[in-house]
C-alpha positions as CSV (number, residue, x, y, z in Angstrom):
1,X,37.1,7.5,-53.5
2,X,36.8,10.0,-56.2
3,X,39.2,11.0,-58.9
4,X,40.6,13.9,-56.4
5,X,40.6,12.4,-53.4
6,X,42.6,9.6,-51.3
7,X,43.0,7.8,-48.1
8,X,45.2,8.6,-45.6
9,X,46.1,5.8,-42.7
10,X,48.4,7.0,-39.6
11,X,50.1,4.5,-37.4
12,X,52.1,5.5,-34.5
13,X,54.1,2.8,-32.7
14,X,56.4,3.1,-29.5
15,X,54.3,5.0,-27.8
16,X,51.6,7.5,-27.2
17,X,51.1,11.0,-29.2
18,X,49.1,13.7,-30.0
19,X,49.0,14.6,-33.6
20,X,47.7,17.5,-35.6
21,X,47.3,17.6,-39.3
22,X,46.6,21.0,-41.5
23,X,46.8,21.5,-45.0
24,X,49.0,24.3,-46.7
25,X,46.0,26.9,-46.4
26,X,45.0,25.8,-42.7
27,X,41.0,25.0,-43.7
28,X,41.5,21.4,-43.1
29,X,42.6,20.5,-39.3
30,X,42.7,17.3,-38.0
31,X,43.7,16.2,-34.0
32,X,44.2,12.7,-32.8
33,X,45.2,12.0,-29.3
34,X,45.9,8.2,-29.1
35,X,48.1,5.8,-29.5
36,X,47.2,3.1,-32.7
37,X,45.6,4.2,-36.0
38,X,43.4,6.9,-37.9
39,X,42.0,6.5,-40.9
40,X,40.9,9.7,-42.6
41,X,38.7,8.7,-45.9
42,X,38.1,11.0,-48.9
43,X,40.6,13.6,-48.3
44,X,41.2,15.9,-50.6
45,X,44.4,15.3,-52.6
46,X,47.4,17.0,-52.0
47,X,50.2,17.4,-48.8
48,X,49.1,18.0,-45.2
49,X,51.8,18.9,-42.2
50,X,51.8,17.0,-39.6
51,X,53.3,18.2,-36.0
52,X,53.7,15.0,-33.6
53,X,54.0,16.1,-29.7
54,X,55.3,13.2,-27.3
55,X,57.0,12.7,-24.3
56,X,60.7,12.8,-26.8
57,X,59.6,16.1,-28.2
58,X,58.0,17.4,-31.4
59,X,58.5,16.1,-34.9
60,X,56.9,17.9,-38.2
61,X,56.4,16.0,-41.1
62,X,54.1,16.1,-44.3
63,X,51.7,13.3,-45.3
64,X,50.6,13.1,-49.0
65,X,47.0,12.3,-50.2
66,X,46.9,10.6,-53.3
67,X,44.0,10.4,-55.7
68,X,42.6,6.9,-55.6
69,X,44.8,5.5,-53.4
70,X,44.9,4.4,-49.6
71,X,48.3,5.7,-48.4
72,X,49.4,4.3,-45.1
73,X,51.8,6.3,-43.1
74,X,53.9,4.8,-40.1
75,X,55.6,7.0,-36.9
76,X,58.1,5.6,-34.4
77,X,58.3,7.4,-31.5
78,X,61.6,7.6,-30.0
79,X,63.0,6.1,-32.8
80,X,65.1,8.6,-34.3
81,X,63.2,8.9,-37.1
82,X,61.8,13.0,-38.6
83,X,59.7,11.4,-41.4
84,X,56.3,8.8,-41.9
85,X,57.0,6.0,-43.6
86,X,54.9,5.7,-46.6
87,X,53.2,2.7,-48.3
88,X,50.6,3.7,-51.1
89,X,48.6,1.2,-52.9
């Protein structure tokens, strides 16, 4: 990892999703259609939106990438919940 970039990890539990991810200026795009976890290495840092689509609904949320770091983000589906819970290290 570089001095502007991080790693993003997103778990989803409780069920199955599709997920999209775009930055603020819509150049980066990302779509994952599973159930499990997605590892996206050397992303730029900054905050990507996330819109989750499952059989509850949709949820948006942002994701941060953090310079250096590997930030893991965790989404339960069904669980109430409108954010990712976030463990950087």
């Amino acid at each position: 990892l570089g001095p502007d970039t991080g790693t993003i990890i997103l778990r989803l539990t409780g069920g199955r999703a599709s997920v999209k991810i775009n930055d603020a200026i819509g150049d980066f795009e990302e779509v994952w259609d599973r159930s499990g976890e997605l590892e996206i290495v050397g992303l730029p840092q900054g905050t990507y939106v996330t819109r989750i689509k499952s059989a509850e609904g949709t949820d948006r949320s942002t994701v941060a990438s953090v310079a250096e770091k590997v930030c893991t983000y965790t989404f339960t589906l069904g669980g109430g919940s409108e954010e990712w819970n976030r463990d950087c290290q």
